[in-house]
N, C-alpha and C positions, 0 to 999 in steps of 0.2 A: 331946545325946540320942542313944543309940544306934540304930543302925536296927531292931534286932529289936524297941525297946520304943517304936518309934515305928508300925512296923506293927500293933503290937498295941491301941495307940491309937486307930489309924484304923478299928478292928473298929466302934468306938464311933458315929460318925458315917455309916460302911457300914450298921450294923444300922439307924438312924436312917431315911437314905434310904427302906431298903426299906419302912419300918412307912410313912414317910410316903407313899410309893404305895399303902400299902394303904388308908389313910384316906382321902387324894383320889380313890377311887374312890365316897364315898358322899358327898352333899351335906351330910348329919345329922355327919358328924365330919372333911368337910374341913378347916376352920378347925382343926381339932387336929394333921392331917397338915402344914399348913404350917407352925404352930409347932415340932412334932419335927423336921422337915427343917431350917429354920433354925437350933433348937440345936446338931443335928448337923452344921452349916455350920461354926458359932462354935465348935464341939470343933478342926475340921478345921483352921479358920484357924490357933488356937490354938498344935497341934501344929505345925503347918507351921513358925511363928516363930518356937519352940523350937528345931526343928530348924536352923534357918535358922543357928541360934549367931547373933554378935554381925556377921557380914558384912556382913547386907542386911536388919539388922532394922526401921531407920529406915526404909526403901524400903517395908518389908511397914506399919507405921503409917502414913505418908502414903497407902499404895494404900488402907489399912481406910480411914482418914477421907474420902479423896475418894469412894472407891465407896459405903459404906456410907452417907454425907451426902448423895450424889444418891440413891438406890437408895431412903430413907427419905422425902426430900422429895415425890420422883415417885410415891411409891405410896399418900402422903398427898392430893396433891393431882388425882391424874386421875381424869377422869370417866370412868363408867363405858362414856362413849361411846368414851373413848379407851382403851378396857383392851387391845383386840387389837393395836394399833398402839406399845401399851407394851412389850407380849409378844415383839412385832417386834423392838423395837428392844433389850432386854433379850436377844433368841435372838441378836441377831445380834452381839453384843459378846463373845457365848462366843464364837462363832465365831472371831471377829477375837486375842481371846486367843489360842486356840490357833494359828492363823497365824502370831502375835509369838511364843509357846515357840517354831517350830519356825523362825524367822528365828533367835533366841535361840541355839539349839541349834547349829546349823549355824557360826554365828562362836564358841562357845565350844570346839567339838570338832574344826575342821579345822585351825587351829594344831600340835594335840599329836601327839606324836610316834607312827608308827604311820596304817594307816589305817581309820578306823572301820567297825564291822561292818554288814554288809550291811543286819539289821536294824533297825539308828539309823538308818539311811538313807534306807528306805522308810518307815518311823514318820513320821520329817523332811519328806519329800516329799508322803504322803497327807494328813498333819495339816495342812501348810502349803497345798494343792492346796484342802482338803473347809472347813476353816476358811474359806480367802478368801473361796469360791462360799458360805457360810453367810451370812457376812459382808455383800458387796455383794447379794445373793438380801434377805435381811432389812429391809436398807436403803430398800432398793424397794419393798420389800412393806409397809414403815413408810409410805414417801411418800404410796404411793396410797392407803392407808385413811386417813392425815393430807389426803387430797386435793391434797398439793402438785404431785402430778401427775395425771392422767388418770388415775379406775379401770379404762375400758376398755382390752381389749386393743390393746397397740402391737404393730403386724407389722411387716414387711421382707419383700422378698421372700428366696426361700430361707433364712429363719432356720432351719428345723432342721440343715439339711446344714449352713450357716455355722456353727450351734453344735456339731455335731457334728465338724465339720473343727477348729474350736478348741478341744474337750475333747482329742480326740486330739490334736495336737501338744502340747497341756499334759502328757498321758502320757507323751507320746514324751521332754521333756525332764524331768519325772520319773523317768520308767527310768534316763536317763541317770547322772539324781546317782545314783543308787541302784547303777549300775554302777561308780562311781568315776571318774567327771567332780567330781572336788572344787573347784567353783567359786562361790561365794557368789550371784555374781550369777544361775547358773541357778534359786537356791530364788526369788530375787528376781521373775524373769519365770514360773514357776510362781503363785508368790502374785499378783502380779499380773494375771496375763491371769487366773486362779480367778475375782478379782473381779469384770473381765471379762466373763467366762462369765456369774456370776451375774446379774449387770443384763441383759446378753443373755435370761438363761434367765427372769426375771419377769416385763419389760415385757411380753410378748405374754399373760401370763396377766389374765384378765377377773377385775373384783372378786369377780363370785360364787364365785369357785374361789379366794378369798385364805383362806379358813381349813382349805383344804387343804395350802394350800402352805407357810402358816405351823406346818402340824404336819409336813411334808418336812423344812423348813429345821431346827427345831427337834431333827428328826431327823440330820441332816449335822452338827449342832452336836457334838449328844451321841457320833457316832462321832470327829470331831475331836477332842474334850475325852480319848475313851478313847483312842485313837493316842497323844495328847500323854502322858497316865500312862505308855506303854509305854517315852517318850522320858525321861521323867524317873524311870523304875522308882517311880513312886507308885501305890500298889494302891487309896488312893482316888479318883485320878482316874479309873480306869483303871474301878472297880465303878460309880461313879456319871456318869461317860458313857457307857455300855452299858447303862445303865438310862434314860438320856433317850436315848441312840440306839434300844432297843426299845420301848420306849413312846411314840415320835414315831414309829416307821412303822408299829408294830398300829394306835395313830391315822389315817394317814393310808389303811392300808387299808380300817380301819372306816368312815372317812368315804366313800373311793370306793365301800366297799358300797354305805350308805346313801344315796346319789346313783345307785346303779345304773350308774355308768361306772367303765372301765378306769382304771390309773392314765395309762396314756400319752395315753389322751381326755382327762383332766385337765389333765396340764399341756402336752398340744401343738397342742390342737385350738382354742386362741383364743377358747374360747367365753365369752361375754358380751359378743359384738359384735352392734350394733345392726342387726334386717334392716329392709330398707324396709317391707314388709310388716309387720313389729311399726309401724314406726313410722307406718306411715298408719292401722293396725289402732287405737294408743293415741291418732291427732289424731282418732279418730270415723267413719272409713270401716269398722268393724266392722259395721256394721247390730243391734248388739245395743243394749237400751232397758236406760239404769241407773235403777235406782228411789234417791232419794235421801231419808233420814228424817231429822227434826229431833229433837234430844238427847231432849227432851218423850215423842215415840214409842218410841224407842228404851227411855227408863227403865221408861216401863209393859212395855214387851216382859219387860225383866231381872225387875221386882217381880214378876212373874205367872206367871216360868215353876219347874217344879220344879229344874231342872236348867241352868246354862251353865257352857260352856268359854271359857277365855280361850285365845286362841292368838298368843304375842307371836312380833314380829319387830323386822328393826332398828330400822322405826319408833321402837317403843317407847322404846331406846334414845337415837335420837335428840332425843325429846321427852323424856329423862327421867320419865318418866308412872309409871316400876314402883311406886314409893311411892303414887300413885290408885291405880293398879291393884289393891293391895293394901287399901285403904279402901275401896275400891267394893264389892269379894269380902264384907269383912268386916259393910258392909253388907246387902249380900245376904243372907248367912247369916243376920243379924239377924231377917231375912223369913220364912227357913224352905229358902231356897234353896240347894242343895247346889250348889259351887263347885269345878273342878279345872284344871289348867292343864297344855294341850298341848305338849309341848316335841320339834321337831322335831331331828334331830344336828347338822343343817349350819347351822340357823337362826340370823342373826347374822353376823358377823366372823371369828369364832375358836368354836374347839372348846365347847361347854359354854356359851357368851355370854349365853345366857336363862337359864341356870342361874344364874351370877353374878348376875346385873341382880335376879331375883327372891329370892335368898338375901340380899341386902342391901336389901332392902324386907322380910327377914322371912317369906315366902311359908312355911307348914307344910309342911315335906318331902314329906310324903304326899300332899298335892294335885298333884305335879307328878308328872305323866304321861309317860313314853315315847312314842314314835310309836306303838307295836305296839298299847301299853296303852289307849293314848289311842284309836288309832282304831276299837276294839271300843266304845269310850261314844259314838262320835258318834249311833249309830241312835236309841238312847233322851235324846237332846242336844234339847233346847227350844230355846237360842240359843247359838249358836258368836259369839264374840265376836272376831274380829282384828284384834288390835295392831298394825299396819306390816307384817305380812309378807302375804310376795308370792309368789314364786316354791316356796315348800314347801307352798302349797296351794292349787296352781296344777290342775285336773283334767286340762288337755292331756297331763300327765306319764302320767296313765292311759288315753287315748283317743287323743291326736292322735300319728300316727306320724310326723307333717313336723316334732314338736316339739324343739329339741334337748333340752329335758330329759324329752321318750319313755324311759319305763321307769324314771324316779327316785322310789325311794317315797315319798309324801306324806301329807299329815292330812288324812284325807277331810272335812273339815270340811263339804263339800255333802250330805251325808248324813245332817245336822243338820235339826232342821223348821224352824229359821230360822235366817241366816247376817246379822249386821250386821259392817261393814269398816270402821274405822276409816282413814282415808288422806284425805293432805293434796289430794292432786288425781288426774287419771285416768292420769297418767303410768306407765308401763310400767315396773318394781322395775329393781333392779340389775343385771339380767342380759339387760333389753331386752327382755323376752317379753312379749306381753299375756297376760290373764290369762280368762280366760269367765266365771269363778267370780263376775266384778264383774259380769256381764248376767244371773246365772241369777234367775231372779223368785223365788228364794224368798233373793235375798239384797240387803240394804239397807244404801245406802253414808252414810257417816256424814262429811263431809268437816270439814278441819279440824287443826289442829294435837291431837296424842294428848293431850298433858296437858290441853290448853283442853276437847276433848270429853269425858275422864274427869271433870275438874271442872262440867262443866256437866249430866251424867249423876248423879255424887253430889248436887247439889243437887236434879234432878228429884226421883229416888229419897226421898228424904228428905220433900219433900211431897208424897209418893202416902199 
């Protein structure tokens, strides 16, 4: 295949990408945006293996069957608990690609006679650098949502200047190749320490700040991926890394908005570390009184009022409950009760994670609310009902200035004329903070595993 009629091919899959960004920005026709993007995959693959001629064609079928055969397996079989830690581990394997192109790269081109232009070079060097730190950064950030390690933050002392002193030297022997140091083994200790770096640059990040980082890394992937097009002159790598490298960091800006911190508080400041004070605050040295109600009270609350929010967190998730959650609503309705569902940005794991969890229980598009949208219905809100979450409707955000999450917007959900909390025990959420919202008297704690009290709620309901 020629290249001008292979560039003109790849138009096809290009236009594809974009339409599917445009779809995945509404929940009513995402599932259509990931169908087109995928077509548009299977075009690209396609062309590639034509192109390929007869060289490395077998090489491109064995990668379709292994990748394609896990990629299918894993997307069938994980739960929806484990969607962000899929996302992880799926971001960070682009990463590690790009890494392999530009190890690739480097042994395929310093043999040949002549020596390569400055810009192969650097392409080489940042692709192989931004890849690795994707890479082991992902890895990490898989573990600790898989719980194979500690979600709170790991420190050292002087980590940043240590990480700091090892990006720069990783530059430093960057520049190097890139000056005409043609030595294999520099791209090698590049790529390497990158990784490095990366597990450096995670551990000390606290879970609540994992679905920020997972949209950074996501971001590093997608600049890697477009480096690596520059390396192989493919104009669809090159379009559609640049589009997961701008849409992983408008993400991860949009998220630092909506948490109210910098990005560099984000990922330097360790936060989700447990203080003693949280922690003597969540063993009951709070002096506040929890009122606790029985499923029985709770159901008359839901049948009688005109109006409740559901406000899910990872609980939810946890418990797999979204499917009740979705029965209970429906029930409601049944009553006369008008139903809508508060969806916080950072709520969850991963970007969008209550969006997921309730599109795949079904939830009517329209019922699901914004923070902005959502928080104008709290005042006229009969019963604010929370699912697991913790920290995004937390009020210290609005009032306590010793709080570290002072100044992160949240779901006023206390604004509600009654708040019931669904939560397994008085434990302090993922990020260590107690919470007041659990002592305010006009909110009743529902303890208990989510699904066991969703199902013991639709059964009330049902004999009122």
């Amino acid at each position: 295949m020629s290249t001008n009629l292979s560039d003109v091919l790849y138009l096809i899959p290009i236009v594809t990408f974009i339409l599917a960004l445009r779809y995945l920005s509404n929940p009513a026709t995402a599932r259509r945006g990931n169908q087109i993007g995928a077509a548009g995959m299977l075009v690209a693959i396609a062309v590639t293996w034509v192109k390929a001629g007869h060289t490395s064609w077998w090489a491109l079928v064995i990668g379709m069957i292994v990748g394609g055969g896990f990629g299918a397996v894993a997307a069938r079989k994980v739960k929806m608990t484990a969607m962000p830690q899929m996302v992880a581990l799926f971001n960070g394997v682009g990463g590690g690609a790009a890494a392999l192109i530009a190890l690739a790269e480097i042994h395929r081109i310093l043999p040949l006679a002549g020596r390569p232009h400055i810009d192969v070079l650097v392409a080489i060097a940042l692709s192989g650098l931004i890849g690795a730190v994707s890479f082991a950064g992902s890895m990490v950030a898989f573990a600790k949502l898989q719980e194979l390690i500690g979600g709170r933050p790991i420190t050292y002392p002087g980590q940043n200047v240590g990480n700091l002193v090892l990006l720069g030297t990783l530059a430093a022997f960057a520049v190097a190749l890139s000056a005409g140091v043609q030595d294999q083994w520099i791209l090698w200790i590049v790529v390497g320490g990158g990784a490095l770096f990366g597990v450096l640059f995670v551990l000390p990040i606290g879970g609540a700040d994992m679905p920020v980082v997972i949209s950074l890394l996501n971001a590093f992937t997608g600049l890697a991926v477009a480096i690596g097009g520059f390396e192989l002159e493919n104009n669809v790598l090159i379009v559609a890394g640049m589009l997961v490298g701008a849409s992983g960091t408008l993400l991860t800006l949009m998220m630092g908005k909506a948490m109210n911190r910098s990005l560099g508080n984000l990922l330097f400041s360790a936060f989700g570390q447990v203080s003693a004070e949280a922690a003597a605050v969540a063993a009951g040295d709070g002096g506040g009184t929890v009122r606790s109600a029985s499923a029985e009270d709770v159901a008359v609350m839901l049948a009688y009022a005109h109006k409740v929010v559901f406000v899910p967190g990872y609980g939810l998730a946890v418990a797999q409950a979204q499917h009740d959650v979705r029965q209970l609503a429906d029930l409601l309705e049944s009553k006369g009760v008008e139903i809508s569902y508060a969806i916080h940005p950072v709520a969850g794991r991963m970007p969008g994670h209550m969006n997921v969890l309730l599109a795949e229980a079904n939830v009517p598009y329209p019922q699901l609310k914004e923070m902005d949208d959502a928080n104008s219905e709290f005042s006229r809100t009969d019963v604010a009902v929370v699912v697991g979450a913790n920290d995004v409707v937390n009020p210290d955000a609005r009032s306590n200035q010793g709080s570290p999450i002072y100044g992160m917007p949240i779901l006023n959900v206390d604004e509600a004329q009654a708040v019931v909390v669904l939560k397994r025990s008085m434990n302090p959420g993922f990020a260590g903070i107690e919470n007041p919202l659990f002592y305010n008297p006009k909110t009743v704690m529902l303890f208990g595993d989510a699904k066991a009290s969703i199902d013991a709620l639709i059964a009330d309901v049902k004999n009122l």
